[in-house]
HTML snippet that shows the backbone in 3Dmol.js (N, CA, C, O; Angstrom):
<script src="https://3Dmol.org/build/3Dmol-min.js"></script>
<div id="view" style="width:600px;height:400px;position:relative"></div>
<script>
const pdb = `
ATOM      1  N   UNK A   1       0.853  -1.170   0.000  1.00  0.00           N
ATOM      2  CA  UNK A   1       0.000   0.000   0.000  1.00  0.00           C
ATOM      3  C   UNK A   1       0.897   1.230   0.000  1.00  0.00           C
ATOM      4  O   UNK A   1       1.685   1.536   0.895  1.00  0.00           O
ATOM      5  N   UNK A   2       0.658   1.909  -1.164  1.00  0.00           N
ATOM      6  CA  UNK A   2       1.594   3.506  -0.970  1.00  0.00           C
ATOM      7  C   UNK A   2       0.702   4.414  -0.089  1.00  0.00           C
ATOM      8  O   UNK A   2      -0.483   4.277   0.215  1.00  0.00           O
ATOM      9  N   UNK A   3       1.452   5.229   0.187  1.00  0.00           N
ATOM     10  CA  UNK A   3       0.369   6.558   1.266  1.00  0.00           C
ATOM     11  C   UNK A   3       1.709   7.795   1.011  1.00  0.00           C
ATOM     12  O   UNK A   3       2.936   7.850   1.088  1.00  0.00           O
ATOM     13  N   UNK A   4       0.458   8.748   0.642  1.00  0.00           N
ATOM     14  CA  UNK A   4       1.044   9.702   0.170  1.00  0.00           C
ATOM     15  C   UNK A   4       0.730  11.015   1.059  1.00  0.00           C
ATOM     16  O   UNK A   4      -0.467  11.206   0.841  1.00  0.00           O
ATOM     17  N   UNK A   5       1.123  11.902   1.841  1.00  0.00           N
ATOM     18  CA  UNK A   5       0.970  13.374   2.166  1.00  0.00           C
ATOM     19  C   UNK A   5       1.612  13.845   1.990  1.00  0.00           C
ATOM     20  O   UNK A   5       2.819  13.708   2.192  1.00  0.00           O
ATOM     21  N   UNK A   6       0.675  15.050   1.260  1.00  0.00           N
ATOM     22  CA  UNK A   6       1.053  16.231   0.603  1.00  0.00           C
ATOM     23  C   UNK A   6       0.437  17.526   1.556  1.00  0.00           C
ATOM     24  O   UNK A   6      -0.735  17.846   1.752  1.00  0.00           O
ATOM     25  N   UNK A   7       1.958  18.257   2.165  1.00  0.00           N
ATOM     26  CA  UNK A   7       1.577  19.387   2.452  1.00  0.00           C
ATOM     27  C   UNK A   7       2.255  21.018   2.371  1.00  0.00           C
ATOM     28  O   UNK A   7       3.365  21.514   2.565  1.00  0.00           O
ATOM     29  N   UNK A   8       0.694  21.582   1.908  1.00  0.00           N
ATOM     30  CA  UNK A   8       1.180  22.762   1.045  1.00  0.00           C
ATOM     31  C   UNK A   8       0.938  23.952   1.961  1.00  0.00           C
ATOM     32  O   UNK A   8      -0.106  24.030   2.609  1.00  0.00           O
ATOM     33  N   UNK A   9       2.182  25.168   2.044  1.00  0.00           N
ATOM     34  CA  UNK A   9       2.243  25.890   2.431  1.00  0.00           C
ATOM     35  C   UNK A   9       1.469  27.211   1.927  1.00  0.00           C
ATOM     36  O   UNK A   9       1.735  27.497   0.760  1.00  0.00           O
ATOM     37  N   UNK A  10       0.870  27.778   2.355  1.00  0.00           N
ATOM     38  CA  UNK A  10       0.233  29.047   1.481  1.00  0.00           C
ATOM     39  C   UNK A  10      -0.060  30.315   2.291  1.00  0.00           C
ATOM     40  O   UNK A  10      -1.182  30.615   2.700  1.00  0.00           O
ATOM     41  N   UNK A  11       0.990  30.989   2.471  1.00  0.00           N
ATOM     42  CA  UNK A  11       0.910  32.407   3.948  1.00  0.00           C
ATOM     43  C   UNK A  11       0.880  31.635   5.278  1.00  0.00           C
ATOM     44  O   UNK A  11       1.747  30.825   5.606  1.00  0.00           O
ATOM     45  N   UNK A  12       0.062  31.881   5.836  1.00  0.00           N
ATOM     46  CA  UNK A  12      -0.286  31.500   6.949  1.00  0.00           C
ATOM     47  C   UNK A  12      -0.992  30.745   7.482  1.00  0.00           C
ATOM     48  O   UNK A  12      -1.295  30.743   8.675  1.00  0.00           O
ATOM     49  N   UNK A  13      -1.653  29.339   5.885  1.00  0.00           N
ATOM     50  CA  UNK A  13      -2.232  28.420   6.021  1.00  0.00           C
ATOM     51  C   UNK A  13      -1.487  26.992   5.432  1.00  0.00           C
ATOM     52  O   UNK A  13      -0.941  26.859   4.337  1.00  0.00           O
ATOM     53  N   UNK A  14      -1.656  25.887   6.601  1.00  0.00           N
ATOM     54  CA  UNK A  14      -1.316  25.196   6.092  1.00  0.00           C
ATOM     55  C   UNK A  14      -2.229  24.132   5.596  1.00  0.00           C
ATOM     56  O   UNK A  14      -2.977  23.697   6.472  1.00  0.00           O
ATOM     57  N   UNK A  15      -2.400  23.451   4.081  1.00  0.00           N
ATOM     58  CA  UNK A  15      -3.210  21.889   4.423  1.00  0.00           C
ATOM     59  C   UNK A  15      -2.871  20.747   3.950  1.00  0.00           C
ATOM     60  O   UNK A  15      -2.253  20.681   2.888  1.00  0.00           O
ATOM     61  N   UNK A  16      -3.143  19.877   4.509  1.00  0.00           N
ATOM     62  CA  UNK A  16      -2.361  18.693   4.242  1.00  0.00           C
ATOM     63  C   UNK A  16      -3.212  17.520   3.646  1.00  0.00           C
ATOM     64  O   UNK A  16      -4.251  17.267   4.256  1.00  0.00           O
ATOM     65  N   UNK A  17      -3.018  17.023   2.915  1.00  0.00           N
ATOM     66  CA  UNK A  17      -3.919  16.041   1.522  1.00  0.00           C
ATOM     67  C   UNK A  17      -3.396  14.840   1.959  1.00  0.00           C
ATOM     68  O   UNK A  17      -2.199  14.757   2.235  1.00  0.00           O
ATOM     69  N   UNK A  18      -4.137  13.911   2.054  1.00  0.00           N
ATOM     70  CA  UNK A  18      -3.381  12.644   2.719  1.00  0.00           C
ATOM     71  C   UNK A  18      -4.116  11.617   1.765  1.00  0.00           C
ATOM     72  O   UNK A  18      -5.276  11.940   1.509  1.00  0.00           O
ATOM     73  N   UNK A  19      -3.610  10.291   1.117  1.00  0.00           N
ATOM     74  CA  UNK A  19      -4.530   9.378   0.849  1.00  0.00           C
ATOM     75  C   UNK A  19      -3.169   8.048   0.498  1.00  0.00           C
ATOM     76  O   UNK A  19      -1.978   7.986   0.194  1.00  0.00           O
ATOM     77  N   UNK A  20      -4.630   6.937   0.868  1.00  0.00           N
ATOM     78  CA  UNK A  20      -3.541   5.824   0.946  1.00  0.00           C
ATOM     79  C   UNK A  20      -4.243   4.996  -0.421  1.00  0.00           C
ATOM     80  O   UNK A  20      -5.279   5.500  -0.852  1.00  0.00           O
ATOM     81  N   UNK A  21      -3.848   4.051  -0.949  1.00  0.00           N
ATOM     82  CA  UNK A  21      -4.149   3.014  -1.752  1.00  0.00           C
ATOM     83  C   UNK A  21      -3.296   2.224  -2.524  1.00  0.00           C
ATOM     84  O   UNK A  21      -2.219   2.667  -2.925  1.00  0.00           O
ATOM     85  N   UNK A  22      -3.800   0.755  -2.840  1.00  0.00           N
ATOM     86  CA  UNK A  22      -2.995   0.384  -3.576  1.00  0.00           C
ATOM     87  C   UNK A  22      -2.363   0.333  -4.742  1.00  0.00           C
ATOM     88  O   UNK A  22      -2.955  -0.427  -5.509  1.00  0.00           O
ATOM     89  N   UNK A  23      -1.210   0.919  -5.305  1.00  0.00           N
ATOM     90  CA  UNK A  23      -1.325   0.684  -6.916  1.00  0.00           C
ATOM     91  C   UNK A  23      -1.251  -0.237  -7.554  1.00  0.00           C
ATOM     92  O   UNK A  23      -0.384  -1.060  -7.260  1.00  0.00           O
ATOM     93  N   UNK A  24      -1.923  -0.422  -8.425  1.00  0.00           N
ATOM     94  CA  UNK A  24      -1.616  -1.979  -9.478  1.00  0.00           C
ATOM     95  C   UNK A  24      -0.168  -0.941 -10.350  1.00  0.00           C
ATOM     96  O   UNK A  24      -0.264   0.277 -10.499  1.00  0.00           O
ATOM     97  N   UNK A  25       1.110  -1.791 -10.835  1.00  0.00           N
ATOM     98  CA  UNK A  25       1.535  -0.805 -11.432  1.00  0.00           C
ATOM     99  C   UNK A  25       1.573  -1.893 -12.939  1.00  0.00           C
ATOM    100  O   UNK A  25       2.231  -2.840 -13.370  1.00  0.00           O
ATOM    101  N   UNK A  26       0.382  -1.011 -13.354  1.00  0.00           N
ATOM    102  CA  UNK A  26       0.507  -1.482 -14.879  1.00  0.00           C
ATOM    103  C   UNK A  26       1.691  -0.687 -15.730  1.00  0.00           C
ATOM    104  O   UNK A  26       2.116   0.452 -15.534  1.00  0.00           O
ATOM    105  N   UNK A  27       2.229  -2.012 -17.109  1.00  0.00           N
ATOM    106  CA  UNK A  27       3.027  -1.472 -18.062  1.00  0.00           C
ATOM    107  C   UNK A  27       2.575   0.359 -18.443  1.00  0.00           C
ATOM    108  O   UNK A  27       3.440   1.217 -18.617  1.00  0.00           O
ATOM    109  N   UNK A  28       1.452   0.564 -18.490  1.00  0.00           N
ATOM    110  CA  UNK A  28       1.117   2.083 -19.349  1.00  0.00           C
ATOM    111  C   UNK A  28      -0.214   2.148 -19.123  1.00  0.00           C
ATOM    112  O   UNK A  28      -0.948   1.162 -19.189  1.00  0.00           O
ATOM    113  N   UNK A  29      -0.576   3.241 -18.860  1.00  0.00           N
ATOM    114  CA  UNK A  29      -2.103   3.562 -18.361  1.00  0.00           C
ATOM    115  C   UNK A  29      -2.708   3.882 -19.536  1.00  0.00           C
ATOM    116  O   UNK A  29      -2.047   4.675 -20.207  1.00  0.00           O
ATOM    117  N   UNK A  30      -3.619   3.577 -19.957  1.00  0.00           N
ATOM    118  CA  UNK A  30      -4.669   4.417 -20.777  1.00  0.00           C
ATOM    119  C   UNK A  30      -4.765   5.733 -20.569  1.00  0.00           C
ATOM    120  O   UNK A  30      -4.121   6.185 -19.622  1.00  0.00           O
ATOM    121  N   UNK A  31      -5.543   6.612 -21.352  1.00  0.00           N
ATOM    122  CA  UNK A  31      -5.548   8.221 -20.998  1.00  0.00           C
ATOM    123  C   UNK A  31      -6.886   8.114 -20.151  1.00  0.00           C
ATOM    124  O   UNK A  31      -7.285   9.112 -19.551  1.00  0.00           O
ATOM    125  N   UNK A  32      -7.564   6.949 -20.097  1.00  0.00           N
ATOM    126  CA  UNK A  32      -9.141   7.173 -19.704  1.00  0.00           C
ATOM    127  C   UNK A  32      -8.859   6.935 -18.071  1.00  0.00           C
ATOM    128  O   UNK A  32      -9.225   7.596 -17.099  1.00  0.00           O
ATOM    129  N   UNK A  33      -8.011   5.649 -18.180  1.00  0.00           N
ATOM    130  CA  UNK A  33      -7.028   5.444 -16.504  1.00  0.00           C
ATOM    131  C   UNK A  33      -6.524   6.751 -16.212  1.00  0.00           C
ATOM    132  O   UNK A  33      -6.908   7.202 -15.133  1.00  0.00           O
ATOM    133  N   UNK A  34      -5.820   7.424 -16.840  1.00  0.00           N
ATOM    134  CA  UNK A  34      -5.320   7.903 -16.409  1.00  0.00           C
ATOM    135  C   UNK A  34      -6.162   9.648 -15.721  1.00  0.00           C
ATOM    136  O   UNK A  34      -6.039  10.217 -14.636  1.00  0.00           O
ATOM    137  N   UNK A  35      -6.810   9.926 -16.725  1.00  0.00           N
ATOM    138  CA  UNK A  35      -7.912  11.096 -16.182  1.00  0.00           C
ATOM    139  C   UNK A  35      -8.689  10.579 -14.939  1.00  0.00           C
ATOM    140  O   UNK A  35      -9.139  11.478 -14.229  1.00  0.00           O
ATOM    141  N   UNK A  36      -8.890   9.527 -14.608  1.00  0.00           N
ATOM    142  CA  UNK A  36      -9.189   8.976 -13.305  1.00  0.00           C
ATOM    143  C   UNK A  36      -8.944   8.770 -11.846  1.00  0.00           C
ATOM    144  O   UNK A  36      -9.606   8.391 -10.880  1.00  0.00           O
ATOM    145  N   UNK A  37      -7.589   9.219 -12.101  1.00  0.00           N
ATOM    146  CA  UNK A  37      -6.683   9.467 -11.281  1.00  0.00           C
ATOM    147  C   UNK A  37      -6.495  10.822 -10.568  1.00  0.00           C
ATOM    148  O   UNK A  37      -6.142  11.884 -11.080  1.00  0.00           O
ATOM    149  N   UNK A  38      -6.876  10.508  -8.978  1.00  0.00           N
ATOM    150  CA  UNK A  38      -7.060  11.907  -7.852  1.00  0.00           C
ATOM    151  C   UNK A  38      -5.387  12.060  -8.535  1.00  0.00           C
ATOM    152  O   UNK A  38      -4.600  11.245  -9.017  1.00  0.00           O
ATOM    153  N   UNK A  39      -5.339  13.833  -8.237  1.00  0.00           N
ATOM    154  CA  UNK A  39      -3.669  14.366  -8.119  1.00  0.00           C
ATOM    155  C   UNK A  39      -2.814  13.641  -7.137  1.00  0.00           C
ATOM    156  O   UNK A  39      -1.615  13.667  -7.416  1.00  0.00           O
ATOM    157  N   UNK A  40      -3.229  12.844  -5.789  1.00  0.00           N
ATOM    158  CA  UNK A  40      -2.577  12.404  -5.211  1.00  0.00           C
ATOM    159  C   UNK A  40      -2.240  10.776  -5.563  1.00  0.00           C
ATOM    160  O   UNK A  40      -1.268  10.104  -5.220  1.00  0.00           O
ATOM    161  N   UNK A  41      -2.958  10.552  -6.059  1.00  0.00           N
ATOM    162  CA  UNK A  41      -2.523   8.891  -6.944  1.00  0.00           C
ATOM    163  C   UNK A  41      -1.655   9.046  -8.108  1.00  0.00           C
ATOM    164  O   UNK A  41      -0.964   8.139  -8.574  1.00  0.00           O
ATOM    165  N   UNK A  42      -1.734  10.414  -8.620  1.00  0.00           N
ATOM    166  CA  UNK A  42      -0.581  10.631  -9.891  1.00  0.00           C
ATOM    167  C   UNK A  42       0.619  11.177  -9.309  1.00  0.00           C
ATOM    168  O   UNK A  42       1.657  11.459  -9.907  1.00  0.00           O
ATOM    169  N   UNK A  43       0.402  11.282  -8.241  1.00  0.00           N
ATOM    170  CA  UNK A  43       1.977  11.691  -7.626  1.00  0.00           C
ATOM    171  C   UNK A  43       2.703  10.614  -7.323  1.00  0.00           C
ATOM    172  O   UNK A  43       3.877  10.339  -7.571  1.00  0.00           O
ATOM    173  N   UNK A  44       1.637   9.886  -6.605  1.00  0.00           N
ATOM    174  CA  UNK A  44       2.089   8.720  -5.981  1.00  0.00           C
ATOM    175  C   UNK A  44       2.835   7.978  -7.128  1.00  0.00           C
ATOM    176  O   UNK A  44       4.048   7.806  -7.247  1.00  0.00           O
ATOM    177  N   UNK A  45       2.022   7.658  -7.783  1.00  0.00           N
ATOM    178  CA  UNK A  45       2.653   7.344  -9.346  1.00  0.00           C
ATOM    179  C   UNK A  45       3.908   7.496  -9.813  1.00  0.00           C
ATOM    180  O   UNK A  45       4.787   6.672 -10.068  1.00  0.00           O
ATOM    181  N   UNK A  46       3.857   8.799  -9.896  1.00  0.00           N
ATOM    182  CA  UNK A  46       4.925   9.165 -10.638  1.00  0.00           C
ATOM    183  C   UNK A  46       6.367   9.304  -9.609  1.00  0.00           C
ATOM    184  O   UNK A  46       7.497   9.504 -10.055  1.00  0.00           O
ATOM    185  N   UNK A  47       5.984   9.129  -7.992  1.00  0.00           N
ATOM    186  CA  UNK A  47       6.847   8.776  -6.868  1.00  0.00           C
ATOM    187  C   UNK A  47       7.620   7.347  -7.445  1.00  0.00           C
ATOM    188  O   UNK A  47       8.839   7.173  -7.465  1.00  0.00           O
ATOM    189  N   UNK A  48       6.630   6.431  -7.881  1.00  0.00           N
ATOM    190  CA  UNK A  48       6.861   5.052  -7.854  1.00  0.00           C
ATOM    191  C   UNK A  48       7.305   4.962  -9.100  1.00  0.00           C
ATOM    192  O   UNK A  48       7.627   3.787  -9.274  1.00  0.00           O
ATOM    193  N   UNK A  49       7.492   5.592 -10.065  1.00  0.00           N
ATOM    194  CA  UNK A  49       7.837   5.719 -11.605  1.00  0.00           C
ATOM    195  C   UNK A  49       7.213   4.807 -12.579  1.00  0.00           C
ATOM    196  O   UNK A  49       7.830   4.189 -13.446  1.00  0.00           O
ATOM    197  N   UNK A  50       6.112   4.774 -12.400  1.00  0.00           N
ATOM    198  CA  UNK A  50       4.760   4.104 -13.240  1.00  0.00           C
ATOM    199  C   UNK A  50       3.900   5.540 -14.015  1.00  0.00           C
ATOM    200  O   UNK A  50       2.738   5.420 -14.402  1.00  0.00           O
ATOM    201  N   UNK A  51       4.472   6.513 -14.117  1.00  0.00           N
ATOM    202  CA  UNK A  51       3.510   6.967 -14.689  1.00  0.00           C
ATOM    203  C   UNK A  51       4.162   8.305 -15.250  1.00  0.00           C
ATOM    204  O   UNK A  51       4.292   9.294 -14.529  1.00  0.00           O
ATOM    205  N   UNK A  52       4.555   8.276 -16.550  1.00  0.00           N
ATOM    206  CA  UNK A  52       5.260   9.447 -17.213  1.00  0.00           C
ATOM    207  C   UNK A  52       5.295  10.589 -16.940  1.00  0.00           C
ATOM    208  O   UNK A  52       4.404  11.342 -17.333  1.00  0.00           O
ATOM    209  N   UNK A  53       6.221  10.979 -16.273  1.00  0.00           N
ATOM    210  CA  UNK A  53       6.229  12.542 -15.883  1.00  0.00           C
ATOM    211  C   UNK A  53       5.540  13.624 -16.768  1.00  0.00           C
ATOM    212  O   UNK A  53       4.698  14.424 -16.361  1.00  0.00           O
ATOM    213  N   UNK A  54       6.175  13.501 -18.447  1.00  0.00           N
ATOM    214  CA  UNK A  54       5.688  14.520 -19.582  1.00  0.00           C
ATOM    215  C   UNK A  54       3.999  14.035 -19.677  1.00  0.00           C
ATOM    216  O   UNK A  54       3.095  14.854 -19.841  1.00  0.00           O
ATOM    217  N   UNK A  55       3.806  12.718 -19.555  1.00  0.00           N
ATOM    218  CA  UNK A  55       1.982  13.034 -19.413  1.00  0.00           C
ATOM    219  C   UNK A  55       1.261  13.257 -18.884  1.00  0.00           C
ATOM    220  O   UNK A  55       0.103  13.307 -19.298  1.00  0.00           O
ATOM    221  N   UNK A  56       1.721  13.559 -17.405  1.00  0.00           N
ATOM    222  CA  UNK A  56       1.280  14.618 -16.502  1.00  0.00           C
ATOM    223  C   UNK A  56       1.654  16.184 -16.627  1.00  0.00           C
ATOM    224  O   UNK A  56       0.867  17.076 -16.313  1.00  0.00           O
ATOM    225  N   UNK A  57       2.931  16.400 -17.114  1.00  0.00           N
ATOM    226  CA  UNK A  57       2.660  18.171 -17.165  1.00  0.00           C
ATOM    227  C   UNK A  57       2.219  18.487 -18.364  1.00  0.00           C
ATOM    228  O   UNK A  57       2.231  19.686 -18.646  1.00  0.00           O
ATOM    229  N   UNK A  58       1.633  17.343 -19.556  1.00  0.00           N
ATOM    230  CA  UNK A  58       1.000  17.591 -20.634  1.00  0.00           C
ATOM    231  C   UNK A  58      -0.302  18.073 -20.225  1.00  0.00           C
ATOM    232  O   UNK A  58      -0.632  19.234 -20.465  1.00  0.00           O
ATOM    233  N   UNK A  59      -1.002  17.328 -19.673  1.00  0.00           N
ATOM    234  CA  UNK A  59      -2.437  17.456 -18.789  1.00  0.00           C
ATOM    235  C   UNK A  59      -2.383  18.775 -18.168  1.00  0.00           C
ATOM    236  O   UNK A  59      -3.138  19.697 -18.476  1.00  0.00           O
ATOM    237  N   UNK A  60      -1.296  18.845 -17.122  1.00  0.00           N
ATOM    238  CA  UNK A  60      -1.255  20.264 -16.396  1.00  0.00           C
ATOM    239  C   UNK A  60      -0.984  21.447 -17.235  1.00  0.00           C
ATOM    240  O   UNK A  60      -1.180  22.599 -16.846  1.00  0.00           O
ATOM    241  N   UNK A  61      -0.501  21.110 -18.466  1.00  0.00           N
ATOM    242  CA  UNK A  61      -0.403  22.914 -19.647  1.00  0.00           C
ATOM    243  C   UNK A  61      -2.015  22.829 -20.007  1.00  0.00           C
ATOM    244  O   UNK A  61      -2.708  23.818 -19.770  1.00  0.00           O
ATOM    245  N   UNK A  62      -2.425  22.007 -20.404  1.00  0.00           N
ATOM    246  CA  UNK A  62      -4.006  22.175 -21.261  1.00  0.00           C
ATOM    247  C   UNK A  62      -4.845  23.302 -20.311  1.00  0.00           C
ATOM    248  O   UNK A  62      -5.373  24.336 -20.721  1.00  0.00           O
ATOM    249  N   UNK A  63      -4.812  22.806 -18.951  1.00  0.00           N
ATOM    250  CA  UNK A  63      -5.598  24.060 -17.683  1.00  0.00           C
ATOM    251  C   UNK A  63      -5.030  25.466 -17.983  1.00  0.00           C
ATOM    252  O   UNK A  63      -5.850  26.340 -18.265  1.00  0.00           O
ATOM    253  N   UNK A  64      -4.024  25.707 -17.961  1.00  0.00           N
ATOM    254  CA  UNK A  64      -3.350  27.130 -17.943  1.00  0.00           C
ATOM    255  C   UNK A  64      -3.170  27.531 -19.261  1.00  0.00           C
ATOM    256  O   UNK A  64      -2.760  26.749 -20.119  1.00  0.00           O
ATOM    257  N   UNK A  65      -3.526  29.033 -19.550  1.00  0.00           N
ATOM    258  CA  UNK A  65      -3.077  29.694 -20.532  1.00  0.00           C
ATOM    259  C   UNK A  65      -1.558  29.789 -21.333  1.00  0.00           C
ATOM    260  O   UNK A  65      -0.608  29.330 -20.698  1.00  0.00           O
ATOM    261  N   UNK A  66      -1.384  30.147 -22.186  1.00  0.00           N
ATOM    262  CA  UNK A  66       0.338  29.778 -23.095  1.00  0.00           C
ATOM    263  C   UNK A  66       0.723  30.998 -22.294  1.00  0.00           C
ATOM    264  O   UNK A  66      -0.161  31.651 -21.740  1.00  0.00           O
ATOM    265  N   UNK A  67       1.999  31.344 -22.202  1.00  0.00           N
ATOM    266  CA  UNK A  67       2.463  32.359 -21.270  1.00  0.00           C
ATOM    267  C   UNK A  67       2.857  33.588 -22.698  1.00  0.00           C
ATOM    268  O   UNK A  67       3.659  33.295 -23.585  1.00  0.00           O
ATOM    269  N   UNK A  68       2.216  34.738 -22.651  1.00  0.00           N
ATOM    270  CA  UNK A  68       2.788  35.638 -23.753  1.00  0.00           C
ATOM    271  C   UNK A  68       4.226  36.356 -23.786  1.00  0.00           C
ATOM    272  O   UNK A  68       4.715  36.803 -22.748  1.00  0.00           O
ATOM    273  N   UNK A  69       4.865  36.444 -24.998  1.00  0.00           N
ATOM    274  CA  UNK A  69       6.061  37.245 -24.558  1.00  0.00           C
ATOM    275  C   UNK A  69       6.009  38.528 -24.062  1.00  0.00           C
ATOM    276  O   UNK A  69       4.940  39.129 -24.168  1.00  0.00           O
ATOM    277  N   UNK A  70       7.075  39.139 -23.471  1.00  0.00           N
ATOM    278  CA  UNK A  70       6.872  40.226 -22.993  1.00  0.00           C
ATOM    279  C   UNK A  70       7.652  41.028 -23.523  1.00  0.00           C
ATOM    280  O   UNK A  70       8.849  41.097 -23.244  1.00  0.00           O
ATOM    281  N   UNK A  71       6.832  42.009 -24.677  1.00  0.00           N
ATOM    282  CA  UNK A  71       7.352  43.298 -25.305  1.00  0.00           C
ATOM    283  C   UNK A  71       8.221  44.317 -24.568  1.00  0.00           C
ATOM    284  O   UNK A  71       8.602  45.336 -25.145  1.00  0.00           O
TER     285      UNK A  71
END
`;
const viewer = $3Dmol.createViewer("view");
viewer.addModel(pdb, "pdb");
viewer.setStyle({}, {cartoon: {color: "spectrum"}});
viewer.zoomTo();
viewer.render();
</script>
């Protein structure tokens, strides 16, 4: 069983994300597996090196805007 906490600092608050479970560590996830996946199971993941780093910060650019140059 992996168990993962994550805790994030932010001013003067702290909170802490905790979750345990087991991973199956399959050869390669599907994208449908893989959108299924809480942020703390893809960490865990990618802790355990089952789960491609670049197809997680692929996922994480699609949310955020392209960054513009600055004239």
């Amino acid at each position: 069983m992996a168990k993962v906490i994550i805790v994030i600092e932010d001013g003067a608050e702290m909170v802490e994300v905790s979750t345990s479970f087991t991973p199956e560590l399959p050869e390669e996830l599907t994208p449908e597996e893989v959108e299924a996946l809480t942020p703390a199971q893809m960490l865990a993941l990618q802790l355990l090196g089952s789960l491609d780093e670049d197809e997680f910060l692929e996922e994480e650019d699609e949310d955020e805007p392209a960054p513009q140059p600055k004239a």
